[in-house]
N, C-alpha and C positions, 0 to 999 in steps of 0.2 A: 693903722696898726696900733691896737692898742700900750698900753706899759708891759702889761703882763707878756704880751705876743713878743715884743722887741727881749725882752728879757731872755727868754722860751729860744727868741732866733740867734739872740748872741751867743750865750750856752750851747747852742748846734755849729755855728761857727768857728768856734774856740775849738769846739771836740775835733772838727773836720779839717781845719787848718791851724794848726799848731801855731802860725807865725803870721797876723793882719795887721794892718797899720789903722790910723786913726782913717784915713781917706776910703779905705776897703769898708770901713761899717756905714761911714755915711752912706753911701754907693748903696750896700747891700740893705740896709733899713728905712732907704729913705727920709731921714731926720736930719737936726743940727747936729754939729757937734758938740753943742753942751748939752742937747740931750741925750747924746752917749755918752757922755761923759758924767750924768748924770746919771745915768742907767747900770754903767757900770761900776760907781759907786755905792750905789744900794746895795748891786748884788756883793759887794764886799764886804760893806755895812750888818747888809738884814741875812746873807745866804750863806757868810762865810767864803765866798768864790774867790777861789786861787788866782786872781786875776793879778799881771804883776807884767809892766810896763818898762822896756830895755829903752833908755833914753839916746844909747848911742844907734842905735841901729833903727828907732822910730816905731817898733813896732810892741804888738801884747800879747802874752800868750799866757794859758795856765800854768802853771808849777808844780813838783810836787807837795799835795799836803802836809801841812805840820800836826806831827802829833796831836790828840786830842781836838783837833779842828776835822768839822765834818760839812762838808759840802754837799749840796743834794737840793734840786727844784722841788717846791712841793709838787706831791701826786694832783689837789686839784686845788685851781686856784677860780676863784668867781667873782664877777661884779657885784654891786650892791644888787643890781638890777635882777642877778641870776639867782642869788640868795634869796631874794623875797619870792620867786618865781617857785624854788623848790620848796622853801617854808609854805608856802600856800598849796604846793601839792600836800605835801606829808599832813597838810590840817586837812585835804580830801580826801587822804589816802587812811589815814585815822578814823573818818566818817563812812566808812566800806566796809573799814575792817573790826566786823564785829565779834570775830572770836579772838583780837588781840593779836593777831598771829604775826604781824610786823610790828608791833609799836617797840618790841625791845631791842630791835635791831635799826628800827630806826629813830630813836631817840638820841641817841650818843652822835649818829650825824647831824641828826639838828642842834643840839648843842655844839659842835664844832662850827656850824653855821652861822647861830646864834653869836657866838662869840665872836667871829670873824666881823660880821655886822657891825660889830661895836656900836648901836647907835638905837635909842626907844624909838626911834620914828619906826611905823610899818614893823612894831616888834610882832611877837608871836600873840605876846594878849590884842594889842591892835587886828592882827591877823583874823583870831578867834571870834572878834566882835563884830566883822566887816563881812566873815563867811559863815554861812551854816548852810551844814549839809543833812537833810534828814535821810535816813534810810530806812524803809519800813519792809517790813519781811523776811529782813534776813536771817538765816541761824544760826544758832551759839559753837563754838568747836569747839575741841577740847586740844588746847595748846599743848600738851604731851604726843598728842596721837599724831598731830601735822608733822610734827617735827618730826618723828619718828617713820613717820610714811616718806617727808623728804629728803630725809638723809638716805634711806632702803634706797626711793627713785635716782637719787643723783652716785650714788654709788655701786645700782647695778645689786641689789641684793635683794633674794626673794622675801617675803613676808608671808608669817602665820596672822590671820586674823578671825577674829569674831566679826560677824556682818551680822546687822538687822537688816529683813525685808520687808520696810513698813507697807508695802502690801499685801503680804502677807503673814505680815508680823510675827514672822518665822526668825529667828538666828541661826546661820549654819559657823560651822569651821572652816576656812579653807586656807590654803596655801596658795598668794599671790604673785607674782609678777612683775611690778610697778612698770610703768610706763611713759603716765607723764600728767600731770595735776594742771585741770581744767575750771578756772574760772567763772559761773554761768548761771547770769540772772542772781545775782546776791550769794549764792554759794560755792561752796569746793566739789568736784567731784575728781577720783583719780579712775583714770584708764587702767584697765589694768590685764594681764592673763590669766583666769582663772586658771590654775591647774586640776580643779574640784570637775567644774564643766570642760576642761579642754577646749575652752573659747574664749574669745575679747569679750571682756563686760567692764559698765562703768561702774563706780562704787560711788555713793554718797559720803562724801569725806566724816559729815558728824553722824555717822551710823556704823563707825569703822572702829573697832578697839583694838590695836596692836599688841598679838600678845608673844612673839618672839620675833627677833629679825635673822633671819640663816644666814650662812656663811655659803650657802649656795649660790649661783650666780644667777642674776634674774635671766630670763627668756627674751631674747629681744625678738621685737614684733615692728617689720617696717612701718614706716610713715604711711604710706603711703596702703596698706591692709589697716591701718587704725583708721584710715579717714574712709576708707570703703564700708565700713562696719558701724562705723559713729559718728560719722563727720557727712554723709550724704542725703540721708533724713532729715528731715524737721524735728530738733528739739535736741536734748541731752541724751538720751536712751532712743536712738535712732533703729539701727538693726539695719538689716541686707535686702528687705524685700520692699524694694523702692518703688512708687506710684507718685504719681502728679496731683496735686490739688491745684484747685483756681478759684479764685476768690473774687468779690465783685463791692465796692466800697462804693456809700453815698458820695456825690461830691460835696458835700459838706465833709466828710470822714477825710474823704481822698487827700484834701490839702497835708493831711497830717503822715496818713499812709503811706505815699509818696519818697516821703524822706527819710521811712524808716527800714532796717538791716530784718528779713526774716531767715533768709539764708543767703548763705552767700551762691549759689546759683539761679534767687529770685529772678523770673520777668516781669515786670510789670511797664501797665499803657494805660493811657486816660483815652478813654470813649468819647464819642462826640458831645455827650449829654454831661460830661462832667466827672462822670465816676471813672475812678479807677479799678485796673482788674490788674491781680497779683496772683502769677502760679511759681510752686514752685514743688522741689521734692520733699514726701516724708513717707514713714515705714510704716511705724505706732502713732497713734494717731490720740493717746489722754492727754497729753502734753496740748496738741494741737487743736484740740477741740474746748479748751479754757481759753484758749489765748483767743478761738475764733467767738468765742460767745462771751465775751467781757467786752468786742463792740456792740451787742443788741440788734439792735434793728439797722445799724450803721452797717451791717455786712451781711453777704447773701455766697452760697455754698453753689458755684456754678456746679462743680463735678469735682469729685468722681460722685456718682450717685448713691452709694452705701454708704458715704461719710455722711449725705446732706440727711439720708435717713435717717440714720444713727445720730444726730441732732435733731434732729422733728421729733424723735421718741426721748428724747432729754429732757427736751423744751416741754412735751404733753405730761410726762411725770412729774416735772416740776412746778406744774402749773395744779397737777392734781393734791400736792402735798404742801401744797401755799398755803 
């Protein structure tokens, strides 16, 4: 048990029994007694803890505070070890997030961290110089717009927005829903209720301009209908009318394939010859048909038979505009 644990458990002690003797903590903490004794010295020292020892009767208990004396465990306390652990997230988590959208929230933790550290070894510029993370592809947000979508989503409020449809590079108005903000492949997308369409659509977070938030209550839409509608397909923009692909990978490829997430209700099996074959469900099928033709000749379209077509005629267009 560490310092901080033994601290944590004396503090639960105290609270629960008003009245222990110096033999009750050994017992319960498993230590000496001058390391409780030493333990509960700091928290007197460093926490202010009401700790106050009856010499006739052998035993410790809290009392009540003096004025101006404020007692209270920190909320979090960490090792050296756990400190460098989260500084090195937040240097990954900084490398992700390219529209900014955490660094102000979580700077002031890492300063507190920082500080706590008290020490250059494994600082943050150490940190910086030891990791790097590239991230290629991702796009820019507009840190007004998140915010304002996640406060709507965590507070149940509907949203007016302008949407672009960069496929159709159309903007409509609508009046939204939130529901619940999707992470996926380098960008934001939020789920949401069309009330325009009267149905679940996902929105591209940097294609989203907030331009009132109502005081109306959002729509709630179970779990369990959001993952039927966008969560059962292949890709981000999934839909309801589900079909099976099957896929078939060199074994050179397979080694890799193998150990990679394409949904989460994939099968996949390695064949005798080496390759592996990976099916799984999707709806729409532009999403799925980049991700299958950025292996080349590393992957082969068992079925459905329309999809593999509709790749043969990609593949001969592209080959004629070379």
């Amino acid at each position: 048990m560490s310092n901080r644990e033994r601290i944590y458990k004396i503090d639960q002690i105290l609270n629960n029994k008003q009245h222990i003797t110096m033999a009750d903590f050994i017992a319960r903490l498993e230590v000496s007694k001058a390391t409780v004794k030493r333990d509960l010295q700091y928290m007197r020292d460093n926490l202010n803890a009401p700790i106050i020892y009856d010499r006739d009767s052998g035993i410790y208990r809290f009392e009540s505070q003096k004025a101006g004396m404020k007692y209270e465990l920190p909320g979090l306390w960490f090792s050296a070890e756990e400190i460098h652990a989260l500084m090195t997230m937040q240097h990954l988590l900084a490398g992700i997030d390219s529209g900014g959208l955490l660094g102000p929230h979580i700077q002031p933790l890492l300063a507190r961290l920082t500080g706590i550290l008290g020490s250059k070894e494994d600082s943050m510029d150490e940190i910086n110089k030891r990791i790097k993370v590239e991230v290629i592809g991702n796009r820019k947000f507009n840190l007004e717009h998140f915010q304002i979508i996640g406060s709507a989503l965590l507070k149940r409020k509907r949203l007016i927005i302008d949407y672009h449809a960069r496929s159709t590079d159309q903007t409509t108005t609508r009046e939204i829903s939130p529901q619940r903000l999707v992470y996926y492949k380098g960008n934001w997308y939020l789920d949401a209720w069309c009330h325009l369409k009267g149905d679940i659509r996902s929105f591209s977070v940097d294609s989203i301009k907030c331009k009132e938030t109502l005081e109306t209550k959002a729509e709630d839409i179970p779990d369990k209908k959001l993952d039927e509608t966008l969560s059962e397909g292949y890709g981000i923009f999934s839909g309801s009318n589900i079909q099976w692909v099957k896929l078939k990978f060199t074994p050179e490829r397979a080694r890799w394939v193998a150990s990679e997430k394409w949904h989460p209700k994939q099968k996949g099996d390695f064949l005798d010859d080496g390759s592996y074959q990976l099916s799984f469900p999707y709806s729409q099928d532009p999403e799925l048909i980049m991700d299958i033709m950025k292996y080349g000749s590393d992957v082969k379209v068992v079925e459905p038979k329309a999809l593999k077509e509709k790749i043969h005629k990609i593949l001969i267009e592209a080959v004629r505009n070379y």
